[in-house]
N, C-alpha and C positions, 0 to 999 in steps of 0.2 A: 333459248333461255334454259338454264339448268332447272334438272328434277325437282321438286319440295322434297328430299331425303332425309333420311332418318338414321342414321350410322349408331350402333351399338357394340363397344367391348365392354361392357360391363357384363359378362358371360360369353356363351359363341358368338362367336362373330357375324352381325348380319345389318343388312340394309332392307330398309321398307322403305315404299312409296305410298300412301296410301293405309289401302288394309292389304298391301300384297307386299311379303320378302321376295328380293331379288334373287338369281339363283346369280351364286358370284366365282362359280368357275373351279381349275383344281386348287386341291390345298395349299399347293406355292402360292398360286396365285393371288388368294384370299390372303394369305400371309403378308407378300406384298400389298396386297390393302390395308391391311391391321398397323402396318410401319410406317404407309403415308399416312392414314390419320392419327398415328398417334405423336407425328412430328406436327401436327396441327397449321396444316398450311405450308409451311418451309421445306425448302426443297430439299432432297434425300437424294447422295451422287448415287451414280450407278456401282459403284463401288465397294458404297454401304448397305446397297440392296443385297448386292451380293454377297458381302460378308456376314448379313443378317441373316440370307437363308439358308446356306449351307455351311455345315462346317466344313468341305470338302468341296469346295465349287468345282462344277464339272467345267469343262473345255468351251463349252457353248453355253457358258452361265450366262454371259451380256446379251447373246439372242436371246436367251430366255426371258430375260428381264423384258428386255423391247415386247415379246409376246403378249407376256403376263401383260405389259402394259395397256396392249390394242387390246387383248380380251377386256380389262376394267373400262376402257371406254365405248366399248361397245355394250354393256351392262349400263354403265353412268353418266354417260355420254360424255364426247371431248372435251368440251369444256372445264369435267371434272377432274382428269387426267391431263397434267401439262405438263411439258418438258422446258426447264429452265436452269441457267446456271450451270448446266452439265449433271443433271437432275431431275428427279422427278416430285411433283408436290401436288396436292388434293388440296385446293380452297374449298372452307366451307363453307362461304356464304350461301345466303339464303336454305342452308340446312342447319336440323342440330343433331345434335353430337351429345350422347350420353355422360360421356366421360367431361365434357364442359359444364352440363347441368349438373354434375356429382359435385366438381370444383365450386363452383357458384353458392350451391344449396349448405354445403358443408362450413362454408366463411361464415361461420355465427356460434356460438354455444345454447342455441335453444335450443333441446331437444328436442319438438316437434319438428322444424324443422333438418334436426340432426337426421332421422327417421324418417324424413322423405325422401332424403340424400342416399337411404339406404336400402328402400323399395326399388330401387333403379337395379340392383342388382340382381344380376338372373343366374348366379354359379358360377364356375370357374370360368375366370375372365380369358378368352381365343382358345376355349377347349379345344382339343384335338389341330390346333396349329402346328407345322413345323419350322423349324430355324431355330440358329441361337438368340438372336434378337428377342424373336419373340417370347422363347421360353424368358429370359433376362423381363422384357418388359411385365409378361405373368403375374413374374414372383412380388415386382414394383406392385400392381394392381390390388395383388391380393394381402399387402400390405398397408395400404394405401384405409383398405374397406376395413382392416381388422381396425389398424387406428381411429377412423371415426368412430367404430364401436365401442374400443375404452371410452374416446372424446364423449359420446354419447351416455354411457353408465358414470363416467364423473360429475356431465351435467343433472343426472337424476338424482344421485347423489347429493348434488347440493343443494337439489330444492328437498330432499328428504322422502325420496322416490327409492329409498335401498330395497322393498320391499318387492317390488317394479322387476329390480334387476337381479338379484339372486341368483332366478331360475335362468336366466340367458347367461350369467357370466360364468354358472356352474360348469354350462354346456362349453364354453369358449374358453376356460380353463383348463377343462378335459380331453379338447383337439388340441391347445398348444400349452402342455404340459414344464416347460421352459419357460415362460413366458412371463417376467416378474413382475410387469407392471398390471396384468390382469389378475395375477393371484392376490397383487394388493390390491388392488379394486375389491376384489370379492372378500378379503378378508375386511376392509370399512365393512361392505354390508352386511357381511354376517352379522358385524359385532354389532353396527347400529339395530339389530334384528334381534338381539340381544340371546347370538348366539356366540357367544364371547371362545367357547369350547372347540366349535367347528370354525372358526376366523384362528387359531391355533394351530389346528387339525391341516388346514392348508399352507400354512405356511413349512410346516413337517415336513409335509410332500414336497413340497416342489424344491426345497432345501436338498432333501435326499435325490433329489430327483437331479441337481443341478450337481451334486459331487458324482452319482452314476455316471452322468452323460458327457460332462466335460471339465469334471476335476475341479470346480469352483464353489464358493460359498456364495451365498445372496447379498447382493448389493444393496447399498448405502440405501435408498427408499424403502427397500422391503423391508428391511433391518428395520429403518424409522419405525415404520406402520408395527412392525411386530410388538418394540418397545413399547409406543404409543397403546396397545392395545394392553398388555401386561399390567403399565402404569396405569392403565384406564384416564388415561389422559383428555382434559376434557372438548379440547379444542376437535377431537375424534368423533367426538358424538352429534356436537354440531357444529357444523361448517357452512358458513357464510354463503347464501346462493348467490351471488356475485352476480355477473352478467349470462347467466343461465334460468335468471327469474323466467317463469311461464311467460310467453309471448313475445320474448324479446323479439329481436329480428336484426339486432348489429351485428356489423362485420367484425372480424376479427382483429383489436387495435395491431397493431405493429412495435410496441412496446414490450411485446410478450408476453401480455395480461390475456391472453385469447383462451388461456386453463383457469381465469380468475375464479371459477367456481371452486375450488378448495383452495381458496384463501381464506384463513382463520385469522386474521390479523393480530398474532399473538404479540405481546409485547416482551419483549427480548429486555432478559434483568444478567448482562454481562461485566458491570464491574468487577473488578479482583479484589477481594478482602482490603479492607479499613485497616490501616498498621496500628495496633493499640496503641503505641510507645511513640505513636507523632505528637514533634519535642515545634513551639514555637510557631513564625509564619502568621501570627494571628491575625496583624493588619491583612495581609494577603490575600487569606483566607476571607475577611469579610469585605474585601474589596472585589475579589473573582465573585464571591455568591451572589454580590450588589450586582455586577454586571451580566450574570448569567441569569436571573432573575426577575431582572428588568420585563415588563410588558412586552412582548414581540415588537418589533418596530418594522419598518419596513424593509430594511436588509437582518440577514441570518445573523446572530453573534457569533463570533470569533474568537476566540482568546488562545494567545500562544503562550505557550510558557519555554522557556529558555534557559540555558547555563551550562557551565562546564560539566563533566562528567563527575556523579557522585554528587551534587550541589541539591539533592532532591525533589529534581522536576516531577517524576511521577508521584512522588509520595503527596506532594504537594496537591495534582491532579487528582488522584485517587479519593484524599478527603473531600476535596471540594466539588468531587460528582456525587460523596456519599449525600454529602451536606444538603443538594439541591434536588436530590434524585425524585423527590414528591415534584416538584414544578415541573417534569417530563415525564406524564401518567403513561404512556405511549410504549412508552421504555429507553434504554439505556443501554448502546451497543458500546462493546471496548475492541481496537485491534493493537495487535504491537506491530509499527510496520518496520521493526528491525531498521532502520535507516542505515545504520554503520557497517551491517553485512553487507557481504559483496555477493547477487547485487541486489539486496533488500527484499523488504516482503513485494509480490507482485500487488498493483492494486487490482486487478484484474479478480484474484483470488479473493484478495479481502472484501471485494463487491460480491462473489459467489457467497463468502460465510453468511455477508450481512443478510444477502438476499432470501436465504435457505431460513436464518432468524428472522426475519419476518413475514414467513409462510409457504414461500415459493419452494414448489419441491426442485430437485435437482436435475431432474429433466425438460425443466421448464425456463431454465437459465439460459439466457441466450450467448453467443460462445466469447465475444468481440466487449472491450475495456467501453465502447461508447455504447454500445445497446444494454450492457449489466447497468453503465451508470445512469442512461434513461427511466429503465423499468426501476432503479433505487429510487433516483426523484421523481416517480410518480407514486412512488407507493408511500411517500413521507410527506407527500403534497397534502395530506391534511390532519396529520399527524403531528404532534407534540413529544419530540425524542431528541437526547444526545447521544453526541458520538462524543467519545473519547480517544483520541489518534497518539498512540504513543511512539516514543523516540521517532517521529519523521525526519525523513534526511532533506528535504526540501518541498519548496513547494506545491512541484511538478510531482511528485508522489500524493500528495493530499486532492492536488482539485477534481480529481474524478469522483475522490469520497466526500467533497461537501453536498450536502442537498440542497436543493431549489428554494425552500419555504422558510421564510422569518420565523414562523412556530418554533424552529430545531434550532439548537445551538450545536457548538462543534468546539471543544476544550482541545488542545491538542501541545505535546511535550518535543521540543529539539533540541540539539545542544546546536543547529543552527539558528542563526534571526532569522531564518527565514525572510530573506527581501523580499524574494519574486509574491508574496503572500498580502494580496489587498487586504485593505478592509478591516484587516485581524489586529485587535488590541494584547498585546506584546508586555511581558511582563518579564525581566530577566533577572535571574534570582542571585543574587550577592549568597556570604559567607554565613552561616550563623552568628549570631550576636554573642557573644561570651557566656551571658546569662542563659541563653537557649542556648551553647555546646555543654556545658555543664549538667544543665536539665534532661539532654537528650544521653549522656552520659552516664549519668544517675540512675537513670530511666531504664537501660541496658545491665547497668552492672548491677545497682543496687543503692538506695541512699547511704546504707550504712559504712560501708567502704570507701565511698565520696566521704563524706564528713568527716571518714577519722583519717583524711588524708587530703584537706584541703587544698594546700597549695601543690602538693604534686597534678593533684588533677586539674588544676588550671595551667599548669606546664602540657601537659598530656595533650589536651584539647588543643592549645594553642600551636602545640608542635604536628597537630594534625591539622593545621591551618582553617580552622574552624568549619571543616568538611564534613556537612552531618557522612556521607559514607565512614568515612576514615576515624571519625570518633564513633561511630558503632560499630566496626569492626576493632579497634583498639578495646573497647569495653568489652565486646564478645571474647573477645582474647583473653584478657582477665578473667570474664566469668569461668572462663572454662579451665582456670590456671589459680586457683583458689591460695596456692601458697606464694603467687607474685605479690609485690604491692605496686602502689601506680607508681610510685616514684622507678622502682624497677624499669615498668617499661617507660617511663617516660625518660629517665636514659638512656635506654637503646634507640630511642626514637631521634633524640637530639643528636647523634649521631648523622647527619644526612648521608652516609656514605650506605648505610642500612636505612634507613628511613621506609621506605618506600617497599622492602622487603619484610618488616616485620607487620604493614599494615594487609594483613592479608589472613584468613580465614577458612575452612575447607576450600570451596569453590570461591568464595570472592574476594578479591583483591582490587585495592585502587588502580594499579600500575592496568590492570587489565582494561580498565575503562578510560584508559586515557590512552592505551595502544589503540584502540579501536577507532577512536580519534584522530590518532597520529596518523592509520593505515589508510586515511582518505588525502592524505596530501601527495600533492604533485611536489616533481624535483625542487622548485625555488620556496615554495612553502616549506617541505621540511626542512631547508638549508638556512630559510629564515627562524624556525620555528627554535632550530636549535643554537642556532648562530648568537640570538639577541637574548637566550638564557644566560648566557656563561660571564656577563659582567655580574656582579654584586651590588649595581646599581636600583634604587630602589624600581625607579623607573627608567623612561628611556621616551626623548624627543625626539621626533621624528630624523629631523637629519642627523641626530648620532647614531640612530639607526641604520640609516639609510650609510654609512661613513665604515659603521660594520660589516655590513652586508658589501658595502664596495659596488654601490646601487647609485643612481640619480636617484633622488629625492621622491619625483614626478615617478621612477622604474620601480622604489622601495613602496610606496606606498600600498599600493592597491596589494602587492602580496602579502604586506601588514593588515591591511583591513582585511584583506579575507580569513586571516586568522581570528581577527577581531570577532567577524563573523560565524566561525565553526566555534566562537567560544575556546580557545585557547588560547588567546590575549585578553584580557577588558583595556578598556580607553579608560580611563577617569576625567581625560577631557580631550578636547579633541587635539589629534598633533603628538599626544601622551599614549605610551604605551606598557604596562606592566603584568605579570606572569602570577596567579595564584601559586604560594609557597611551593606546595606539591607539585603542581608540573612547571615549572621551575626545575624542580628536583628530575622531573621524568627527563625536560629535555636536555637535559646535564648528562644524565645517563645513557640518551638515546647518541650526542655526539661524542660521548667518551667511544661509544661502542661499534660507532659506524664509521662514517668515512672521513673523517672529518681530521684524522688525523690520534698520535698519542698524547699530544700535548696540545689539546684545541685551546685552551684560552690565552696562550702569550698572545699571537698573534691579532685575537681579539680585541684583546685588552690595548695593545699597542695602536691597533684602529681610533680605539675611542679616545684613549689619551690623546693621540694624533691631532684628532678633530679638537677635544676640548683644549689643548695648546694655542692653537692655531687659532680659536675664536677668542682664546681671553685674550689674544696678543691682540686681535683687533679693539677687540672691547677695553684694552687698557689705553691703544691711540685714542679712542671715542671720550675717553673719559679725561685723558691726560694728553692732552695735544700736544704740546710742550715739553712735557718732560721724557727724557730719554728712557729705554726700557732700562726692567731692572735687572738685566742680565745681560749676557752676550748669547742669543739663542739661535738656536742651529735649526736651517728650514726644517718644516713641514712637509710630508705627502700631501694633506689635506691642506685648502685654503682657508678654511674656516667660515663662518657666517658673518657676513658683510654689516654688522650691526649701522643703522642710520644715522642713531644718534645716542650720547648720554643716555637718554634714559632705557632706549632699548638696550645696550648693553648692560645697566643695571639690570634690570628687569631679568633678560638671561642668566646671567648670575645668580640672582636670587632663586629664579627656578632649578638650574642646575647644580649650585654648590652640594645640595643632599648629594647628587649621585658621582661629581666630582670628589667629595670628600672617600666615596666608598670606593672608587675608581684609584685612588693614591693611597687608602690605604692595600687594596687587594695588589698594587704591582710591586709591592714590601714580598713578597712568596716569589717573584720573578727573573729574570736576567738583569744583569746591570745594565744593558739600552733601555728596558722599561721602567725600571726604577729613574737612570736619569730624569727619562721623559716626566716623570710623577712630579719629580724633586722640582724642575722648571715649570711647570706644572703649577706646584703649589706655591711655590717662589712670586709669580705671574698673580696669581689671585689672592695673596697676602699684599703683596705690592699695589693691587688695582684697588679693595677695598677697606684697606684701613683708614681711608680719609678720603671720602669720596666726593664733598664737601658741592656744592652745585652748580 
């Protein structure tokens, strides 16, 4: 039966039985013991024996190994030395092992306990060992004990023990002079000590001390703690004794809360300034506050906000987290996850900022996108806070940042719908109303220039397609151009061939926010995107779409709805699809300039007439069974839609004659094959509805 033994590296190396140490042979030898226990059980090749003890393994290093081995078991007896797997390995059953009891005793943040974990320590842990192993395992050791010693002054710290620790962290300061998370340790207790002078005085040193030795400034905590102390910041003075209360005796959660004693649980005030000059929205506004305000319920609120680029998703946001910001005492985080950059903000990251704003210092962050977003929904688990998610590019960027708890809501801006996103009430912002482009106008430049220039600046607005960006930047342009009048630029703006280059600012420009847009689409989105601009159709039904594009129907759709989706088409119903003025304009410009060709819209335009020939000749048989056509018409490419009966081919007519009529007037600019087609065209739908009779 094996020894009752007693194995210690926590200092020289030795083994007791009893009250007697064993003698354990030469210093290879023991070395080779320090390496089997410290693989704890698991067998160690003879390979790695070797490589661990010599840097220079002699000739007859594997006999030696065998040696060293018969020596430990003749000291430990067989049992305790076993050769397996091509290896050698020390079970420790029915012994213990210091360096187990260190591990064990240290899983808690109570510092009496911390403090017992650290009575085990007898000095340099395998003093006088040789090998590289072992020096490598050492340096681990003596790392190992320095840590619990922070762990241990942070927890005295948080019950308000600085007074405790001082005089040890002085010392422990002063052997490792580099060392920035104990000089910030000691600078808290100075200052709680209300030595605010000498919590300075160290941070000097070790600053100077850290550009002597290796050319570097002090890192982001130290830094913290310095400010903190300057500011006399209050959350410094006292800090939360978390799970360090006197007597605990918990393990360490696995969440990353096992530092929970300097958690301050500050509440984070990160909205970005209130726009004065926010023009309208008002239903919006008190229908988001209604919703965001509501009593917790038992899922988190959600609210997405949506639209094109420049349509005032954040501004929109912005007010309506000022407006609510009392109903989330807790605080109130903002991120911008960049969505449109390639490839956006990390959520990973924007879990670090949050985490750091809500007390977790930065070394306590755990490294992985699923352990940051545990330890965020634990630490909002009973907390009353919003987040505000700006421009997200989809859903799969957001769900790591929602939190767990109904308390918190979560307001969040895309120029996608975000589908993949349950749960969240979806709010997609249309154009300004006339009355708000105007006011937001006015607002910018001045009433007095509005008023003595009424209708120009209802042209202005209008020609900036009632885009609050586009009318605050046309107004900025003005203010800054004192001897323009509006009529001036609302001139140059009715120009479309300029349009879009004069709305534009130092750094901001509409065109820029709708590239950013653009620069997310794949090959058939942007080939749709620009394709189904270039008619002067107000809108556009699905299979004349689909007739442009040179698509099945069932093939056009879904790359129409995904535009639908990034916000660069709206639907107005379903099957309908039409372009905001402005990009309209962009994608005009985007296919003039790319591939598309010098002269992209004959060929377009001959698509659509195509299709719309081809369906009124049906819808003229539907309506006129009898009567002969009113022409001699020459086929079609397209078959046209198969109307069923009378009334559906009325009915299409009535929906398409708007875009028919602009479709015959724009092929007037074109060759004489598209003009024909117009002429038959219109000929075909003079003929089918002058007398449509029942």
């Amino acid at each position: 039966m094996a020894k009752a033994l007693r194995f210690g590296v926590m200092g020289p190396l030795r083994v007791c039985t009893g009250e007697t140490e064993l003698e354990l042979g030469t210093r290879l030898q023991r070395s080779m013991l320090a390496l089997l226990l410290l693989a704890r059980g698991r067998a160690v090749s003879t390979e790695q024996l070797i490589d661990g003890l010599w840097d220079d393994p002699p000739a007859q290093a594997t006999r030696s190994v065998r040696t060293y081995a018969s020596g430990l078991r003749k000291v430990l007896g067989v049992e305790r030395v076993v050769f397996r797997g091509g290896g050698y390995a020390l079970p420790l059953t029915g012994a213990s092992f210091d360096l187990a009891d260190f591990d064990a005793t240290t899983a808690t943040t109570n510092p009496v306990r911390l403090r017992q974990a650290l009575e085990l320590w007898r000095g340099t842990p395998l003093a006088g060992l040789p090998g590289p192993a072992v020096a490598a395992q050492r340096t681990l050791l003596v790392e190992r004990h320095l840590g619990v010693q922070e762990r241990l002054a942070e927890a005295e710290l948080a019950r308000g023990g600085h007074a405790q620790v001082v005089e040890e962290l002085t010392a422990l300061a002063a052997q490792h002079p580099l060392r920035e998370r104990l000089h910030g340790l000691l600078m808290r207790a100075l200052y709680r000590s209300g030595r605010q002078a000498d919590a300075l005085a160290v941070y000097q040193r070790v600053r100077t001390a850290l550009a002597a030795e290796l050319g570097i400034d002090p890192g982001h905590d130290l830094n913290r703690v310095y400010q903190d102390i300057l500011a006399r910041t209050p959350a410094l003075a006292c800090e939360s004794a978390g799970s360090a209360e006197h007597g605990s005796t918990g393990a360490v959660p696995s969440t990353g809360l096992a530092d929970g004693a300097w958690l301050a649980r500050p509440a984070p005030a990160q909205l970005p300034a209130d726009i004065a000059d926010f023009t309208g929205r008002g239903d919006l506004v008190a229908q988001l506050t209604a919703t965001l305000t509501d009593p917790p319920a038992r899922a988190m609120t959600i609210c997405a906000i949506t639209g094109i680029g420049g349509i005032g998703k954040t501004t929109l946001a912005i007010r309506v987290a000022h407006a609510i910001r009392g109903h989330y005492p807790d605080g109130q985080m903002y991120a911008d996850l960049r969505g449109l950059d390639e490839p956006g903000t990390d959520p990973a990251r924007i879990l670090g900022e949050f985490l750091e704003a809500l007390g977790v210092p930065n070394r306590a962050i755990p490294a992985g996108v699923e352990t940051r977003a545990a330890l965020y929904r634990s630490l909002l688990a009973d907390r009353r806070i919003l987040i505000l998610l700006d421009n997200a590019r989809d859903a799969a960027q957001i769900a790591s940042l929602l939190p767990g708890t109904p308390a918190c809501a979560v307001l969040i801006t895309s120029r996608s719908q975000l589908p993949g996103l349950t749960g969240a009430r979806r709010i997609t912002l249309d154009v300004l109303q006339q009355d708000e482009g105007l006011a937001l106008f006015a607002g910018v430049l001045g009433e007095t220039r509005v008023r003595d220039e009424p209708a120009p600046a209802q042209e202005l607005v209008a020609a900036c397609g009632f885009l609050p960006l586009a009318v605050r930047i046309a107004a900025a342009r003005l203010a800054t151009r004192p001897t323009w009048t509006i009529a001036h630029l609302a001139e140059r703006l009715a120009d479309e061939r300029r349009t879009l280059a004069e709305l534009r600012t130092d750094q901001l420009t509409v065109e820029t926010g709708f590239q950013l847009s653009y620069r997310q689409l794949d090959n058939d989105q942007a080939r749709a995107f620009k394709l189904l601009a270039l008619p002067d159709t107000p809108d556009l039904e699905l299979h004349a779409a689909a007739a442009i594009l040179e698509l099945h129907p069932a093939r056009a759709e879904p790359i129409i709805e995904s535009l639908v989706d990034l916000s660069l088409l709206q639907s107005p119903a379903a099957g309908r699809y039409r372009y905001h003025h402005l990009l309209r304009l962009f994608a005009r410009a985007r296919a003039r300039d790319e591939d598309i060709g010098e002269h992209p819209v004959e060929p377009v335009l001959a698509r659509l007439l195509d299709f719309y020939l081809a369906t009124s000749r049906n819808s003229y048989r539907r309506i006129h069974p009898s009567s002969p056509a009113p022409n001699r018409p020459g086929p079609t490419r397209h078959p046209g839609l198969d109307l069923p009966d009378k009334t559906a081919a009325r009915a299409w007519w009535t929906a398409e004659l708007p875009g028919i009529t602009k479709a015959v007037q724009q092929a007037g600019q074109h060759s004489p094959e598209v003009r024909r087609t117009a002429a038959e065209l219109l000929d075909t739908v003079n003929s089918s509805t002058k007398d449509w009779g029942p």
